[in-house]
N, C-alpha and C positions, 0 to 999 in steps of 0.2 A: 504493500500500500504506500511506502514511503515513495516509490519512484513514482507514483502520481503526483504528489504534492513536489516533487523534484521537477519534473512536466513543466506543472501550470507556474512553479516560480520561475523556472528558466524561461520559458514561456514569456513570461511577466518583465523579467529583465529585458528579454530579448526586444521587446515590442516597445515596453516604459523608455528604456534609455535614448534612442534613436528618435521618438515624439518628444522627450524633452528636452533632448541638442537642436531639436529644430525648431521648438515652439521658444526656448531662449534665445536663439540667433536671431530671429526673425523678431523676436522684438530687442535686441539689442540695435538692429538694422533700424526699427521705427522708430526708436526714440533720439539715432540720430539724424534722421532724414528730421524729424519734427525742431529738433534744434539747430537744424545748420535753415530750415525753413522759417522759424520764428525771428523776428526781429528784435533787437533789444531795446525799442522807445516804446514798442508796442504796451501802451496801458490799460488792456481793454480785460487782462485777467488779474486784476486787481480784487476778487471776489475772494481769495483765501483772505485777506486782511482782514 
């Protein structure tokens, strides 16, 4: 029975790690497109203050 749960972890690694090098990159990717896009006079997100 162990080498089921040995499966669906490997499994699990196998599928998790890959979706979450690519879901970090891709927003490492967006957040600098959004800052080399944003301006620095721009006062209009003044709203956390």
């Amino acid at each position: 029975m162990w080498y089921l749960w040995a499966m669906i972890g490997c499994a699990g690694l196998c599928l998790g790690i890959p979706l979450f090098l690519v879901y970090w990159s891709d927003k490492k990717k967006k957040r600098a497109f959004e800052k080399k896009k944003k301006s620095s006079d721009d006062m209009s997100d003044l709203d956390h203050y």
